[in-house]
DOVEXFI-481076 format. One record per residue (C-alpha): x, y, z; residue in one letter; residue number from 1. Coordinates in Angstrom, 3 decimals. Each point is the difference from the previous one (the first is absolute). Layout:
# DOVEXFI-481076
u|v|w|residu|num
X|Y|Z|a|NUM
...
END
This chain:
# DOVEXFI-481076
u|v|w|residu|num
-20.097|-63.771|-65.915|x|1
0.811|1.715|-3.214|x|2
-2.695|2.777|0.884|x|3
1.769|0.473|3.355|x|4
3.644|0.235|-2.171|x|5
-1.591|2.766|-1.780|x|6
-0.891|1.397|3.270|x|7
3.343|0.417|1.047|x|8
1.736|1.110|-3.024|x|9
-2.036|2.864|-0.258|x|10
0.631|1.082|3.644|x|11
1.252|3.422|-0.728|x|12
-2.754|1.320|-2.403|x|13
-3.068|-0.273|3.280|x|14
0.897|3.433|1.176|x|15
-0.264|1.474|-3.306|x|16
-3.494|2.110|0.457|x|17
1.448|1.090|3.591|x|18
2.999|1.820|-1.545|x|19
-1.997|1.520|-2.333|x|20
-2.235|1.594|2.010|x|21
2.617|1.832|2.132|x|22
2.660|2.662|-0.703|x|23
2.967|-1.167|-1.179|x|24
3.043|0.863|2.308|x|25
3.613|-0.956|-0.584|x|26
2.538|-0.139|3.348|x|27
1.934|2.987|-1.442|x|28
-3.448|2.114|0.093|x|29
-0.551|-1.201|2.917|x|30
3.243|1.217|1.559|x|31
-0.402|3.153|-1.401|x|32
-3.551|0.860|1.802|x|33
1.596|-1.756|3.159|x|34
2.598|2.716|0.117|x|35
-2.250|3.076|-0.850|x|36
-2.772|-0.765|2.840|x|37
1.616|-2.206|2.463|x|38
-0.471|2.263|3.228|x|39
3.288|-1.591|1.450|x|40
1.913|1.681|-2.778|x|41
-2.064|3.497|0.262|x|42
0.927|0.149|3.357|x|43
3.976|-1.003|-0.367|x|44
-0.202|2.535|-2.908|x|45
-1.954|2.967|2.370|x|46
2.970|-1.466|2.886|x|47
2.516|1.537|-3.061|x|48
-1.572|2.793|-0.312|x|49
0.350|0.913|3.330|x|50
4.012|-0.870|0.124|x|51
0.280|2.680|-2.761|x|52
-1.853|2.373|1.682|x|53
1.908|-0.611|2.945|x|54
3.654|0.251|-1.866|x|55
-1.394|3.726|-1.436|x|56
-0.813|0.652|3.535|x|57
3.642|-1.034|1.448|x|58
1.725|1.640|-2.858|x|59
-1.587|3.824|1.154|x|60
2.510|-0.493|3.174|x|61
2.653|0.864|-1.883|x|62
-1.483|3.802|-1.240|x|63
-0.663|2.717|2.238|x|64
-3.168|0.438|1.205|x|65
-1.988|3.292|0.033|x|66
-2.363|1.140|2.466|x|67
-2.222|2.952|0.271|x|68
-1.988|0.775|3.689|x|69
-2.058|2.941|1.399|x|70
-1.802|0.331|3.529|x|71
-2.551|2.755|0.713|x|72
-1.161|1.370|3.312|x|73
-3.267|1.276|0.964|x|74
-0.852|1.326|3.160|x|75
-3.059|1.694|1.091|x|76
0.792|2.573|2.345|x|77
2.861|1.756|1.096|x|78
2.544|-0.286|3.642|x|79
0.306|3.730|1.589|x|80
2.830|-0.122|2.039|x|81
1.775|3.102|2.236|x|82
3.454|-0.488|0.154|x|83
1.592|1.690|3.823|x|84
3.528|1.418|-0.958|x|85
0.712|0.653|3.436|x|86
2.685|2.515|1.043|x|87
3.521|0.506|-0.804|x|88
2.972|1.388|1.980|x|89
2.018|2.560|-1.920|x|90
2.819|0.023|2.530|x|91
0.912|-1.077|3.542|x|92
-1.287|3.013|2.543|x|93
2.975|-0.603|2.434|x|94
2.464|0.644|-2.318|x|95
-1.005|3.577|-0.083|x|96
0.046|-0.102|3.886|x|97
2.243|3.479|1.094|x|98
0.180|0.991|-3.690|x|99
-3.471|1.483|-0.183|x|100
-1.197|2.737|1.965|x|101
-1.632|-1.294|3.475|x|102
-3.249|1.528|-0.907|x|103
-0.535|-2.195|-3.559|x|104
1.397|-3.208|2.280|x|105
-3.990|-1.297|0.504|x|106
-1.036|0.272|-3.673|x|107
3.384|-2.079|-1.222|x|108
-2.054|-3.037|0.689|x|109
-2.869|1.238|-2.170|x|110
2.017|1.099|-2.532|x|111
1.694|-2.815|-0.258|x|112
-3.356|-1.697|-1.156|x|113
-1.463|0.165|-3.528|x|114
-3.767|-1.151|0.013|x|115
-0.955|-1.422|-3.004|x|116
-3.543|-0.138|-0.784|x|117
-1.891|-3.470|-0.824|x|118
-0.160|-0.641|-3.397|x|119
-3.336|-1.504|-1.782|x|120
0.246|-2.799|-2.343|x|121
-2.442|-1.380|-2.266|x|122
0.964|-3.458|-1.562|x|123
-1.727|-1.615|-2.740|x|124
0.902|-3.102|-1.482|x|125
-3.200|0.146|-2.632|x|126
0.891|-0.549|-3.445|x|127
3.580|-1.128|0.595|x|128
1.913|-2.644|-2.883|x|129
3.185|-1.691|-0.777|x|130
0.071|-1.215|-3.351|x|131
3.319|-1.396|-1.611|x|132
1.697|-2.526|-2.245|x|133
2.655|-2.908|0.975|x|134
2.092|-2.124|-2.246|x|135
2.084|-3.008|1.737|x|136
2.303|-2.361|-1.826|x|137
2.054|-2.814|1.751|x|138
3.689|0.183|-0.749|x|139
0.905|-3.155|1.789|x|140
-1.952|-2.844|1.846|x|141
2.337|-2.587|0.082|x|142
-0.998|-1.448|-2.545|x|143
-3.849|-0.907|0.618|x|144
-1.402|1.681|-3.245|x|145
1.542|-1.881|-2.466|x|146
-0.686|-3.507|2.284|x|147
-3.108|1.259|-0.120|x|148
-0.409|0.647|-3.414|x|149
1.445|-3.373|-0.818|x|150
-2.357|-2.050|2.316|x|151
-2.611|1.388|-2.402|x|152
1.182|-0.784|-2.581|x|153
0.442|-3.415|0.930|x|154
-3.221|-0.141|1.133|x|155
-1.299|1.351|-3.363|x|156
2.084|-3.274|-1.669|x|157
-1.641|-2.397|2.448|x|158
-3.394|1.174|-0.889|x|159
0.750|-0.201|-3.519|x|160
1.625|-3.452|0.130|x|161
-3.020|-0.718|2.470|x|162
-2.391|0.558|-3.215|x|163
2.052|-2.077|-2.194|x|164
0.267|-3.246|2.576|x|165
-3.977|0.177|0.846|x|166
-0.714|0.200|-3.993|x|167
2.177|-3.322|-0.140|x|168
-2.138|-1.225|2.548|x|169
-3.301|0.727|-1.323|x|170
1.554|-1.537|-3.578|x|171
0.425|-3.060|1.731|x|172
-3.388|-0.018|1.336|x|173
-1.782|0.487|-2.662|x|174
1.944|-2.379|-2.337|x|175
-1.375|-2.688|3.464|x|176
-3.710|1.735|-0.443|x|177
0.239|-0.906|-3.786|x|178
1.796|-3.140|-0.328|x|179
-3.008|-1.137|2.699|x|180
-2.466|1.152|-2.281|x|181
1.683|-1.739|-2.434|x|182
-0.024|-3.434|2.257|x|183
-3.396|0.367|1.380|x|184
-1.419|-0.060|-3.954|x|185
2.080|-2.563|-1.004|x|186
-1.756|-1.813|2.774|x|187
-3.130|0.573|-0.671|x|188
0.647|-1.254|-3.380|x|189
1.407|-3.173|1.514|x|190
-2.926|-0.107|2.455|x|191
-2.345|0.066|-3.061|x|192
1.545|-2.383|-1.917|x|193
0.134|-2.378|2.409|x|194
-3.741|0.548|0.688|x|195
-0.549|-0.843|-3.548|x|196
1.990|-2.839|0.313|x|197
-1.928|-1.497|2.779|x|198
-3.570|1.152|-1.551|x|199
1.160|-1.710|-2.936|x|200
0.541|-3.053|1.362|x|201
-3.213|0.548|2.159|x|202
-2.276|-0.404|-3.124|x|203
2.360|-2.781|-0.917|x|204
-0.754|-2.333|3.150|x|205
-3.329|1.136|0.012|x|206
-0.692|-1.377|-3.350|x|207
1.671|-2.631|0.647|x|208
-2.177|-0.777|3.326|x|209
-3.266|0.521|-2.195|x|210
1.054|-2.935|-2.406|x|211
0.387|-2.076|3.123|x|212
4.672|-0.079|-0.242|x|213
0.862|1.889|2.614|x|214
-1.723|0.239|4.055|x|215
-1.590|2.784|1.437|x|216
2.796|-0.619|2.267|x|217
2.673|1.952|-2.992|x|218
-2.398|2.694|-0.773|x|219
0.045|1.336|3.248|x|220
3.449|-0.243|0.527|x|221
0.338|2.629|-3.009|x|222
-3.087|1.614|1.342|x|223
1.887|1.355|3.700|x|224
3.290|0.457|-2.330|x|225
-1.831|2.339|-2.342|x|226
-1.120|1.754|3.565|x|227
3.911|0.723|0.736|x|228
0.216|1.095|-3.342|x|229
-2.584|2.436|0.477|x|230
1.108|0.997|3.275|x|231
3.982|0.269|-1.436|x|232
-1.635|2.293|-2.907|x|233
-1.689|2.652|2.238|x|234
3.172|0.111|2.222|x|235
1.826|0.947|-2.760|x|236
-2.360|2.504|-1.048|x|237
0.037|1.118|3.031|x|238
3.979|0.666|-0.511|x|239
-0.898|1.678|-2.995|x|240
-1.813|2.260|1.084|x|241
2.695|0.988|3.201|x|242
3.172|-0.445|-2.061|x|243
-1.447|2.376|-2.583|x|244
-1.567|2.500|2.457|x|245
3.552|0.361|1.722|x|246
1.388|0.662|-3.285|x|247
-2.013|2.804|-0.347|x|248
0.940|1.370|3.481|x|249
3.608|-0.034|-0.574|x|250
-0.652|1.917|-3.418|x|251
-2.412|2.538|1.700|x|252
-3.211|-0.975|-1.998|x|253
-3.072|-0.842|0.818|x|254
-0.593|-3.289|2.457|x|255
-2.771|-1.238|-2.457|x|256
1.481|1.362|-3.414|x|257
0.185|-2.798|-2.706|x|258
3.630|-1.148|-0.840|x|259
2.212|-2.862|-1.338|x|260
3.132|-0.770|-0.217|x|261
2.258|0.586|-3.997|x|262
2.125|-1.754|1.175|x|263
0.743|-4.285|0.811|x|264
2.796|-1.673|1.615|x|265
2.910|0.188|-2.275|x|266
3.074|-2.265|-0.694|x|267
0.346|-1.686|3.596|x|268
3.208|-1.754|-1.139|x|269
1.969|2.955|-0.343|x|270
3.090|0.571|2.496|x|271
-0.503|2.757|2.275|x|272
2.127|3.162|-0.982|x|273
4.025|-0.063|1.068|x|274
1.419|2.801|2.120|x|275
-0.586|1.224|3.718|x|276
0.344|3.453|0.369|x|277
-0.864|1.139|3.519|x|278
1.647|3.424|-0.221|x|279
-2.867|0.912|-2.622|x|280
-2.592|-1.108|2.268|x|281
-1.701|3.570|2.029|x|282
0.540|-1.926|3.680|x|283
3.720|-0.229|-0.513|x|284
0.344|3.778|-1.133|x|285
-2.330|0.737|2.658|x|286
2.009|-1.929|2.701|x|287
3.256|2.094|-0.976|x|288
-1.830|3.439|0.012|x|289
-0.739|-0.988|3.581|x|290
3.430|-0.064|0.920|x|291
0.581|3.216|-1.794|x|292
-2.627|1.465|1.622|x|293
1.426|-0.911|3.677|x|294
3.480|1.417|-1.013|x|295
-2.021|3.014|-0.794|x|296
-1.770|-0.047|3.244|x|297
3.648|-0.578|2.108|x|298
0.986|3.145|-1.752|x|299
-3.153|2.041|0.790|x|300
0.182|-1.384|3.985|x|301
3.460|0.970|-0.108|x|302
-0.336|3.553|-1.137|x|303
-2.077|0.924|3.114|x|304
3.571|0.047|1.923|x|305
2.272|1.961|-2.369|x|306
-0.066|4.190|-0.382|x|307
-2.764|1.524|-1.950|x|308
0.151|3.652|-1.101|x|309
-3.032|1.957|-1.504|x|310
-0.853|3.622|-0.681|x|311
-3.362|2.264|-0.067|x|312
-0.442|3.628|-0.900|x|313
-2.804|1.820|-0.656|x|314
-1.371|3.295|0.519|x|315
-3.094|1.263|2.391|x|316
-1.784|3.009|0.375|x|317
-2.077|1.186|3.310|x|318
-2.392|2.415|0.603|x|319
-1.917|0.963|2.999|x|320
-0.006|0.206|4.070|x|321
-1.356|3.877|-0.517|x|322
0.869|2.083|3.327|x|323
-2.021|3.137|0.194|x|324
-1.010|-0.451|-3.531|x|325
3.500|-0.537|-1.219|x|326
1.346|-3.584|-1.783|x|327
3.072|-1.234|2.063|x|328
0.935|-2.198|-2.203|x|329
0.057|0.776|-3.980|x|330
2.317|-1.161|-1.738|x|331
1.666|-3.393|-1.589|x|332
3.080|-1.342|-0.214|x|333
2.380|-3.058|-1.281|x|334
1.013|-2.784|2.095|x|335
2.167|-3.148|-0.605|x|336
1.244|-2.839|2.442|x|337
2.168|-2.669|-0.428|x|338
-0.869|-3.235|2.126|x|339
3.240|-2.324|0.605|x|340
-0.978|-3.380|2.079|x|341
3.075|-2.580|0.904|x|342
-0.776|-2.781|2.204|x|343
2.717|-0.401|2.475|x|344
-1.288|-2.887|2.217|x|345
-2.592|-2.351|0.714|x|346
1.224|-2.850|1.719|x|347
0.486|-2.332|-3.119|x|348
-3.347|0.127|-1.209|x|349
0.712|1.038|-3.482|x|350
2.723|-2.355|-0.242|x|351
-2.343|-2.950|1.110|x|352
-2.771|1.379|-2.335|x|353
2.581|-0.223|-2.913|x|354
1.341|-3.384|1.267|x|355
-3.922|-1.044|0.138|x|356
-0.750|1.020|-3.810|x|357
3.223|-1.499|-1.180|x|358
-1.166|-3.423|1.510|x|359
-3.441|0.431|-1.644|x|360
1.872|0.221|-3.377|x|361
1.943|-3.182|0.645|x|362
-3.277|-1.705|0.901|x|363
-1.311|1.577|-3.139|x|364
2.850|-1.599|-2.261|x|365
-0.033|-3.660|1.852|x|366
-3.944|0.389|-1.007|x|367
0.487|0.660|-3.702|x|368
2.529|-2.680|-0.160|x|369
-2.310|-2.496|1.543|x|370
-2.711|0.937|-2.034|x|371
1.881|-0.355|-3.048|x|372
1.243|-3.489|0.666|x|373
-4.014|-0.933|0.415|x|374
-0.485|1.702|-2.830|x|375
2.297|-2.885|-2.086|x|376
-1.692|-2.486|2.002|x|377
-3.195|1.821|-1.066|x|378
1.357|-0.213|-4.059|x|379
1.339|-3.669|0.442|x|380
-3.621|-1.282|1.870|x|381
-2.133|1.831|-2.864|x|382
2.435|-1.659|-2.721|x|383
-0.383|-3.126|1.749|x|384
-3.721|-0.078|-0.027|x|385
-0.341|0.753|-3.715|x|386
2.482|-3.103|-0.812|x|387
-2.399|-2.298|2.078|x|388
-3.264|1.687|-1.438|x|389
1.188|-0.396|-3.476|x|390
0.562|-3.707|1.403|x|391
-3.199|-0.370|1.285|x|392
-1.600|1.243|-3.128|x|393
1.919|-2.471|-2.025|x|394
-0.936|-2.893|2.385|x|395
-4.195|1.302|0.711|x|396
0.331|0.018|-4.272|x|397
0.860|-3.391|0.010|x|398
-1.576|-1.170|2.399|x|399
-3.452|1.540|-1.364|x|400
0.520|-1.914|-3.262|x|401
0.407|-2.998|1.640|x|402
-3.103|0.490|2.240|x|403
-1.930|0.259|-3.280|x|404
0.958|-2.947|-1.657|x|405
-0.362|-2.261|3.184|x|406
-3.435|1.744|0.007|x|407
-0.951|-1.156|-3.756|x|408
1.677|-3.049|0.948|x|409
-1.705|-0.647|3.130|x|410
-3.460|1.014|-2.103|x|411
0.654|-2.683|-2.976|x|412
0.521|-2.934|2.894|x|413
-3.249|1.398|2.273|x|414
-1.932|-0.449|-3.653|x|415
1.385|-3.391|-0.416|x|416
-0.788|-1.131|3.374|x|417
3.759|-0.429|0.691|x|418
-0.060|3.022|2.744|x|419
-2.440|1.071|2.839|x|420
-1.462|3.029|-0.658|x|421
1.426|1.177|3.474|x|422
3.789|0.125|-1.498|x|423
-1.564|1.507|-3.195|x|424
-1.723|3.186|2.029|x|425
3.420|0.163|1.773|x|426
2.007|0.673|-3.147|x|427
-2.199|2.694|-0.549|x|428
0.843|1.423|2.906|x|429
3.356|-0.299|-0.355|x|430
-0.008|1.734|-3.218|x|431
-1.878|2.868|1.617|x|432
2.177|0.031|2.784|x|433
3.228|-0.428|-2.474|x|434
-1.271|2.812|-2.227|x|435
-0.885|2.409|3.139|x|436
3.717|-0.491|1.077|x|437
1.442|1.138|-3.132|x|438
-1.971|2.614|-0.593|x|439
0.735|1.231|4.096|x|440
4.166|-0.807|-1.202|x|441
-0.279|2.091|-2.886|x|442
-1.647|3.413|1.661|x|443
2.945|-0.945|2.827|x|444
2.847|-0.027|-2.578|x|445
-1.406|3.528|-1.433|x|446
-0.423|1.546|3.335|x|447
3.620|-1.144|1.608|x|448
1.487|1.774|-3.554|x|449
-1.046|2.996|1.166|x|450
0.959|-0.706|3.515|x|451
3.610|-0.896|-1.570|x|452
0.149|3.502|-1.885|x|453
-0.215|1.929|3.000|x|454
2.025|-2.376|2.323|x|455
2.542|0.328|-2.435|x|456
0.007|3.839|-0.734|x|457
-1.252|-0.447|-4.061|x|458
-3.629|1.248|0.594|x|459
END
């Protein structure tokens, strides 16, 4: 039994080589290459981008805006067109009716006529242009600009604070990925310790059979226990290898790249930090910039029914429509207009649309104050489940040092022939089992700290 006690007390130099052979990574490291290549976090920061762009966008409402525009006319042939002028009357013929001599009486009709001839006209629209400049600048639109420009903006915050709450969350995950590594080699160290436990006492009882003190009966017992040792073993190898190629997803390397862990379970006794601060956490602030950004919106759906004014000018210049070779029009010219718009009435519907985004905004505010009341809970539950983690690490501790002295107990009475060797297999077991649950409280106490930090605004 001593060689198995030896066994045991050197339980966390097996994984020695293993370490070695890997890169070394701490959880801060980690962190750091989580944040630079998590895709979740290039795409809340690209999501920013875009707010910005879109508040630079907004903010050009407020300046005039220039415009320049030119049409051109080509036409291949020509419209000849003869215009009739048709006569005109220079006077009424029976007015002159006893004034004129009797003889010119016939030819007042004729000369009351002046024939004009028809008149040939060639029109050609070929080559014709209007060119020009414009300038318009709203004066007044009730308003809708600057709710405009504000709903950007506060769309540029939520982005931003969108970045900073999906950066806590992909802190938290990785500090689960890396704790897990973490738990998954402490395993397999357990795993192979208790392997060597049982192949220890495998050459002990078969030794012991040979020299005719012990059955066949014993040996393979420890034979089919050594077989769930083996088996335990290459499950947690298998955990190994999962645990540590998830790591290296989260931190954007490699699925097969070669790391460890820096970094062990640290003091598991310590309190969990003191202090709730919801109001620093990015959900809250997001929450009330949602209810800013419906007051915003009530003001932009109310500006549709009050007066807007605006004003253009500009200046034009036109050329062409050629009649028998001659330009009508050549020449340019300024121009301004002022547009005025007052809604007078539309049957209530821009009083119900304002009534409608005003209840929005009161929905909006009963949200954030529900969500900030499970936000507490959220604190209170995370601060609750380090308290019984550190617990459960105290108790798994204490219980796994027990486990190993019933086991060398159990071992001194199975070599005195005081104990089956049935109850001595099963205090192995219980050690492995005892060890496996401390090791599993541990990586739980590390991850639910994290947890805690961001439940409790302090990440």
């Amino acid at each position: 039994m001593k060689q198995i006690r030896i066994i045991i007390l050197a339980l966390p130099l097996l994984a020695l080589p293993a370490l070695a052979a890997g890169e070394e990574v701490s959880l801060d490291r980690c962190r750091e290459m989580a944040l630079e290549n998590n895709r979740r976090i290039a795409i809340a920061r690209q999501a920013d981008e875009q707010a910005a762009y879109t508040v630079k966008a907004t903010k050009a409402n407020f300046f005039p805006k220039f415009s320049a525009g030119a049409y051109g006319l080509y036409a291949s042939s020509a419209n000849d067109m003869k215009l009739a002028l048709g006569d005109i009357r220079l006077f009424d013929p029976s007015t002159l009716e006893g004034i004129v001599p009797p003889a010119l009486e016939p030819w007042l009709d004729r000369l009351s006529l002046l024939r004009l001839p028809e008149l040939s006209l060639k029109l050609d629209l070929n080559n014709s242009y209007l060119a020009g400049v414009s300038i318009e600048q709203p004066v007044y639109m009730g308003g809708k600009i600057h709710s405009a420009y504000r709903m950007a903006r506060i769309g540029d915050e939520l982005a931003a604070l969108n970045v900073c709450l999906t950066e806590e969350e992909v802190i938290v995950e990785t500090d689960r990925a890396y704790w897990t590594y973490v738990q998954t080699l402490e395993l397999r160290k357990s795993a192979g310790a208790y392997k060597a436990v049982v192949e220890e006492f495998l050459r002990t009882v078969s030794n012991a059979v040979e020299a005719g003190m012990k059955s066949r009966n014993d040996l393979m017992k420890v034979q089919v226990q050594l077989n769930r040792a083996e088996l335990q073993l290459q499950r947690a190898d298998n955990g190994v290898q999962l645990s540590r190629m998830n790591l290296c997803q989260m931190v954007g390397l490699p699925l097969d790249s070669d790391i460890v862990p820096s970094e062990s379970f640290g003091d598991e006794t310590a309190p969990a930090a003191a202090g709730t601060d919801i109001t620093a956490r990015p959900e809250y602030t997001m929450l009330c910039k949602q209810v800013e950004l419906k007051r915003q919106e009530q003001r932009f759906i109310q500006s549709d029914f009050l007066p807007s004014v605006g004003v253009r000018g500009g200046y034009n210049y036109t050329y062409g429509m050629k009649i028998n070779g001659r330009p009508l029009f050549d020449n340019g010219g300024f121009s301004a207009i002022i547009a005025v718009s007052i809604p007078l009435f539309h049957w209530g519907e821009g009083m119900n649309k304002v009534r409608a985004a005003k209840a929005e905004t009161a929905m909006a505010e009963l949200q954030r104050d529900e969500m900030a009341e499970k936000m507490e809970l959220e604190a209170q539950q995370a601060l609750n489940a380090v308290n019984e983690y550190i617990l459960e690490v105290r108790l798994t501790e204490s219980a796994l040092s027990q486990a190993e002295e019933n086991m060398q107990t159990s071992g001194n009475f199975y070599e005195a022939g005081m104990e089956p060797i049935s109850d001595y297999l099963e205090a192995q077991a219980i050690w492995q089992n005892a060890s496996a649950e401390y090791i599993a409280a541990r990586a739980k106490l590390a991850i639910s700290r994290s947890e805690y930090m961001k439940a409790a605004g302090l990440l």
